[in-house]
C-alpha positions in Angstrom: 19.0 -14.8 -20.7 15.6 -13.7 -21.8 15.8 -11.8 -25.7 14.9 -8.4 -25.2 13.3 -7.4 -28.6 12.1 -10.7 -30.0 10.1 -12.9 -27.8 10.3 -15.7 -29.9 12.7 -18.0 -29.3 15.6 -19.1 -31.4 15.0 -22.8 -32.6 17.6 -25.4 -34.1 15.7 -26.1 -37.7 14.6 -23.7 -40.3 12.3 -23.8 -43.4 14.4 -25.6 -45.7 16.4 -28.2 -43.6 16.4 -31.8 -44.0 15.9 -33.4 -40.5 15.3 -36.9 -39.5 12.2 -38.0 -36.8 13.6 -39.3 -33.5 10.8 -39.7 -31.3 7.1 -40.6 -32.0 5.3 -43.0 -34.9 6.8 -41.8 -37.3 10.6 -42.2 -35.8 13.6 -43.0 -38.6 11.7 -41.4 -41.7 13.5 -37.8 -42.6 12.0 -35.1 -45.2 12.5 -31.5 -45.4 10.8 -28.8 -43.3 8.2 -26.9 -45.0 7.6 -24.9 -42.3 8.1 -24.1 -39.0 5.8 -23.0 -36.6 7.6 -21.1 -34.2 4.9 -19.8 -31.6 3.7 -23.6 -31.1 7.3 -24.7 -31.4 6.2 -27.2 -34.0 7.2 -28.0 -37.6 5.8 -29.7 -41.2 7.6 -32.3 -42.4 7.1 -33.1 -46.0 5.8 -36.8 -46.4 5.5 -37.4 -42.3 3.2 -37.8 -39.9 0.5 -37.9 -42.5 -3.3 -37.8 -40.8 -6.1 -37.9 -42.9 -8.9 -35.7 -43.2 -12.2 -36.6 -44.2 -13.7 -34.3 -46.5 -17.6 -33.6 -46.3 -19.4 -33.7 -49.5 -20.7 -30.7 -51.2 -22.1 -29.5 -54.8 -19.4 -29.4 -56.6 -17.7 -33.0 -54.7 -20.7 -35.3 -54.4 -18.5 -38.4 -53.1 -16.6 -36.0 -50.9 -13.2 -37.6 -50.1 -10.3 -38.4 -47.5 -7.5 -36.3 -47.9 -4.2 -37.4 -46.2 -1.8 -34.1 -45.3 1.0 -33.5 -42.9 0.6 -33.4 -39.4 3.0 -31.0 -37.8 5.7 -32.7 -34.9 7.2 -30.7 -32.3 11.0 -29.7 -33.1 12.0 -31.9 -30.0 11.4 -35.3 -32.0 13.4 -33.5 -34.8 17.0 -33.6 -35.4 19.1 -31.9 -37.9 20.7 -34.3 -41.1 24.2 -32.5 -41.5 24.0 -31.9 -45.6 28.3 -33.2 -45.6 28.2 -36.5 -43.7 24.2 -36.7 -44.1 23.8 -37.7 -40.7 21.6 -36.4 -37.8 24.0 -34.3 -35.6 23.3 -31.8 -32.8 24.1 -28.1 -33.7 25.4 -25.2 -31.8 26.2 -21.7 -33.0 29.6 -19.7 -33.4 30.9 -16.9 -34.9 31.9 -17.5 -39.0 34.8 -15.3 -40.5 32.6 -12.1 -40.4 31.6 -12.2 -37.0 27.5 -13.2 -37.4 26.4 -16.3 -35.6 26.0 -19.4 -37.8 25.0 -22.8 -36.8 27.3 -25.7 -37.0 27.4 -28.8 -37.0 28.6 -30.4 -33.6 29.6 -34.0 -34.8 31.9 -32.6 -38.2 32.4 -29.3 -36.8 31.8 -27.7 -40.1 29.1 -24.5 -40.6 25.6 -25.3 -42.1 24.5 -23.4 -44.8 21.6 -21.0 -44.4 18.9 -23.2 -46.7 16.7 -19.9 -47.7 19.3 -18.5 -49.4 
């Protein structure tokens, strides 16, 4: 069923998760998210998928340099470390004692706590 406010869809990982890389060259390592970008449907991963960039020289940087940063990975080749049995597990959302929709952990069955707050 299409959302009928917000386009965007609703994606499994947030700013703040740890998540381990399943699929691509940089498969096994995990880090936390530093952000998520949700139009491209794409995440940062501190410490993976690190590209370097060469930097031109100017006045002020002579040698120039090369710079390694963080690639971004699409959230498919991510999965979710569940923070009690600090495995990857698959999540799904249900209700919590108040009635809002929290994610949980499908593996341990136990709710994951929102990392922003």
């Amino acid at each position: 069923m299409e959302r009928k406010y917000n386009k965007q869809p609703k994606l499994h990982i947030r700013t703040g998760d740890t998540v381990k890389v399943i699929a691509g060259n940089s498969k096994g390592q995990s880090g936390k998210v530093t952000k998520v970008l949700v139009e491209k449907q794409r995440a940062i991963v501190e410490g993976v998928n690190l590209i370097t960039k060469h930097i031109k020289p100017t006045a002020a940087n002579p040698q120039g340099e090369l710079k390694k940063t963080e690639g971004s990975i699409h959230i498919s080749n991510l999965m979710l470390v569940d923070p009690a049995t600090g495995q990857p597990t698959r999540i799904g959302r249900k209700a919590n004692e108040e009635g809002k929709l929290q994610r949980y952990s499908k593996e341990s069955g136990k709710f994951i706590a929102d990392p922003s707050k």
